[in-house]
KOLLUM-700735 format. One line per 4 residues: number of its first residue (from 1); their letters; for each residue x, y, z of N, C-alpha, C. Coordinates in nm, 2 decimals. Atoms other than C-alpha are relative to their C-alpha. Example, Ala and Ser with C-alpha at 12.3 -4.5 7.8 and 13.67 -1.06 7.14 Angstrom:
KOLLUM-700735
1) as) 0.09 -0.12 0.00 1.23 -0.45 0.78 0.09 0.12 0.00; -0.09 -0.11 0.00 1.37 -0.11 0.71 -0.08 0.11 0.08
***
This chain:
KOLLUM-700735
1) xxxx) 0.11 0.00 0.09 2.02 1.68 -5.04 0.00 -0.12 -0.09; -0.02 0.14 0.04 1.93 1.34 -5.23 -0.16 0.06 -0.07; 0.11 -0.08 0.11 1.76 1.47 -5.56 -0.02 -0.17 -0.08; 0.05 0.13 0.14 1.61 1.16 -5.82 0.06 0.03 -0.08
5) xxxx) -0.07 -0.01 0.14 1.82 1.07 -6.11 -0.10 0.04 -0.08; 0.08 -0.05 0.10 1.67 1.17 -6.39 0.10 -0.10 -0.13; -0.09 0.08 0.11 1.73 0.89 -6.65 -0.14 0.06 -0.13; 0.12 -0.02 0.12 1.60 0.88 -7.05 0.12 -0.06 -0.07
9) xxxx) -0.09 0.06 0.11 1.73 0.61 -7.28 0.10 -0.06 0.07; -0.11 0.07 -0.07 1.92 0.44 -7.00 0.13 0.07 0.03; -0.14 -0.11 -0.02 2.13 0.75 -7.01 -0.06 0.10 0.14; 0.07 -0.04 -0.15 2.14 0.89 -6.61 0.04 0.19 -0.07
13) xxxx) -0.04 -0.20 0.03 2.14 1.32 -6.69 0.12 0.02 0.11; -0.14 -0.01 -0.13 2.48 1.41 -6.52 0.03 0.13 0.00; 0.00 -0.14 -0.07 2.45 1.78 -6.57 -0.11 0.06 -0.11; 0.09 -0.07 0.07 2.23 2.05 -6.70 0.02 0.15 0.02
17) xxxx) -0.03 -0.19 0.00 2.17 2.42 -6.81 -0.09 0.07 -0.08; 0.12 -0.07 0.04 1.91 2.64 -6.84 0.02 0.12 -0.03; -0.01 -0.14 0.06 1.90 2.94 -7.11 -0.17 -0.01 -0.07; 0.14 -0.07 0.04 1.56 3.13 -7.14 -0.08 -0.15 0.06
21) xxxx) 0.08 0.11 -0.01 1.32 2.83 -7.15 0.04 -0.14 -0.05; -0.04 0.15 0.05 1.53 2.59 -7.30 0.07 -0.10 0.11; -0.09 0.06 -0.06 1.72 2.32 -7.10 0.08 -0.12 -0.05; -0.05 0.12 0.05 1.99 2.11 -7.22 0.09 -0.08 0.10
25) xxxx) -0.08 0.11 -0.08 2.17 1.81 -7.05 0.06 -0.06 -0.09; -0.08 0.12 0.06 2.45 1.58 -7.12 -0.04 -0.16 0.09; 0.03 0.11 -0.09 2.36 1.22 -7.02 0.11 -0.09 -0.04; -0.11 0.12 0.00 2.60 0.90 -6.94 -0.08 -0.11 -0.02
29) xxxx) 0.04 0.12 -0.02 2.55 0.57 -7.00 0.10 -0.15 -0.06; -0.14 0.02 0.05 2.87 0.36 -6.99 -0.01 -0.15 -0.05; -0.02 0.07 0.08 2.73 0.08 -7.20 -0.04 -0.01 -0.12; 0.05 -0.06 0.17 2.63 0.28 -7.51 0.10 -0.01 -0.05
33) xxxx) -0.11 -0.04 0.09 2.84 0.28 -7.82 0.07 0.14 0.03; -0.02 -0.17 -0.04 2.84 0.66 -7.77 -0.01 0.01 0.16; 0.05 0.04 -0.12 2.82 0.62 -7.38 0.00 0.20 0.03; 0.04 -0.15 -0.07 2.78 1.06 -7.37 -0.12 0.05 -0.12
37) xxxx) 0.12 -0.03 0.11 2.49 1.23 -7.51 0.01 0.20 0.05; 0.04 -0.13 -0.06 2.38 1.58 -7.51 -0.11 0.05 -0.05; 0.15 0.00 0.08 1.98 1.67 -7.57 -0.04 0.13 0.06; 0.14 -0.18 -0.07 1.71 2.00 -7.55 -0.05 -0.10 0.10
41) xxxx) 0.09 0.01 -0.13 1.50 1.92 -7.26 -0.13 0.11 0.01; 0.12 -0.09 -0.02 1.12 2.05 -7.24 -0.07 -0.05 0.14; 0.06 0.02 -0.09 0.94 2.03 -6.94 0.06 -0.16 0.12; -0.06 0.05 -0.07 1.22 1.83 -6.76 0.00 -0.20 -0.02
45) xxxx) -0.01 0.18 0.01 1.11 1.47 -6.90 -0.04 0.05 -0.17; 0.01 0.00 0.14 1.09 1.57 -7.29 0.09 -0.02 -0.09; -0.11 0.03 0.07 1.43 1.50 -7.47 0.02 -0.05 -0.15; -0.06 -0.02 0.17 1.51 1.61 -7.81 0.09 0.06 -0.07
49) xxxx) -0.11 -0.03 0.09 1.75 1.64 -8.08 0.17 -0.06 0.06; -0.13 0.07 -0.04 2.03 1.39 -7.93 0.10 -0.04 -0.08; -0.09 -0.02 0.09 2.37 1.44 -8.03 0.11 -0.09 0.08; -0.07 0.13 -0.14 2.58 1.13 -7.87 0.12 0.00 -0.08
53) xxxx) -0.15 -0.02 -0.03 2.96 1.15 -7.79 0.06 -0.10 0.02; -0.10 0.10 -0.02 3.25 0.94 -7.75 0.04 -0.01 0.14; -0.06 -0.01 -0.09 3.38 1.13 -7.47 -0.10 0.11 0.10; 0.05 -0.09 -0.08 3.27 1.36 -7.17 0.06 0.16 -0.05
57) xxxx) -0.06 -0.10 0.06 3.46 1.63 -7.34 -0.06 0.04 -0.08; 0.14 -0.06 0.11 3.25 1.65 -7.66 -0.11 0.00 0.04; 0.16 -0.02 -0.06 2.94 1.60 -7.46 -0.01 0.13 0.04; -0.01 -0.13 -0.05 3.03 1.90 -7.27 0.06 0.14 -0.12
61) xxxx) 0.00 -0.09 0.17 3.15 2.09 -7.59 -0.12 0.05 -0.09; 0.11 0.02 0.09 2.84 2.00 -7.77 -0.11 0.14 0.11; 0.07 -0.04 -0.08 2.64 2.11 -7.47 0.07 0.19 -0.02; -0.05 -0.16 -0.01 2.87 2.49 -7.46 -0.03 0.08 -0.13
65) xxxx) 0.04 -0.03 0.11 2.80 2.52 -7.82 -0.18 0.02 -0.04; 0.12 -0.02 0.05 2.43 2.48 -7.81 -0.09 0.10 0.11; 0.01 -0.15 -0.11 2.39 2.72 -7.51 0.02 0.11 -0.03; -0.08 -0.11 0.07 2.58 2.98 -7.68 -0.11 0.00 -0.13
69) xxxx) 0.07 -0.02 0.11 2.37 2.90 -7.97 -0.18 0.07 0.04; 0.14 -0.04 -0.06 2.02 2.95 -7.76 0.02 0.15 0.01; 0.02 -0.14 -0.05 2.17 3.28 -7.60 -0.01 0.10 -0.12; -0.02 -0.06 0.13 2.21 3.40 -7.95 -0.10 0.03 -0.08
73) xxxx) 0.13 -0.03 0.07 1.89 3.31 -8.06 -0.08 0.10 0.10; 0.07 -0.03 -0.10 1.73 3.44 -7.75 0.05 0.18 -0.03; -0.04 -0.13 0.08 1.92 3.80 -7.81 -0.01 0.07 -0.13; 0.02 -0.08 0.06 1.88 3.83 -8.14 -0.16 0.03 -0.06
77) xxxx) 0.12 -0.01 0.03 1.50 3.77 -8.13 -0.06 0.10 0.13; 0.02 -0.09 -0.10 1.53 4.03 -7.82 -0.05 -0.10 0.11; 0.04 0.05 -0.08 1.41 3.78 -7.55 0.10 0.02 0.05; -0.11 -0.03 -0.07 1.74 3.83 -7.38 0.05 0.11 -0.02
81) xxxx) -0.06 -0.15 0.02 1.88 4.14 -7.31 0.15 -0.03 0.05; -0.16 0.03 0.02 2.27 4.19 -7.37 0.04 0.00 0.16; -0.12 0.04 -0.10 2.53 4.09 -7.09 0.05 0.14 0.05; -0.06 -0.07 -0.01 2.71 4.38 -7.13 0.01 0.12 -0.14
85) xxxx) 0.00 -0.10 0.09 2.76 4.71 -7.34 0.11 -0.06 -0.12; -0.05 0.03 0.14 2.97 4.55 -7.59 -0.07 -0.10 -0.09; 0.11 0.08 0.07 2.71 4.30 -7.64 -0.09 0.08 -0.10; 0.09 -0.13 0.09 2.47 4.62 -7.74 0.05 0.00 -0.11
89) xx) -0.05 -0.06 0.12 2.70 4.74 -8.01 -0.01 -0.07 -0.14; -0.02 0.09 0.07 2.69 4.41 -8.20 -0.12 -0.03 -0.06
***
């Protein structure tokens, strides 16, 4: 399969992850000061609130932290329904 990069800001998107309707990416671009990024994503070419990294490690950090943060909103405004029964109790 031979999908189109998806660049924005000269940064090529190198991975992505979709919770409810949000989508966030980490992008590279290895002649940025910050050469990792990690941004929301609306309608696949919209990119906001960019939080730019040193390393692929805090991009991907940034990125698990703001996932975690969506699922959280997404649950406690009920649009997501819990994981599992210990989720419920909480």
């Amino acid at each position: 399969m031979n999908e189109e990069k998806r660049i924005n800001q000269f940064y090529e998107i190198i991975e992505s992850r979709t919770i409810g309707s949000a989508e966030f990416v980490v992008g590279h671009n290895p002649n940025a000061p910050d050469p990792y990024v990690c941004w929301m994503c609306k309608n696949g070419t919209d990119y906001n609130w960019g939080r730019y990294r040193k390393t692929l490690e805090q991009a991907r950090a940034e990125l698990n932290i703001r996932c975690r943060d969506e699922k959280r909103y997404l649950r406690d405004t009920r649009q997501m329904p819990p994981k599992n029964r210990d989720d419920r109790e909480r």
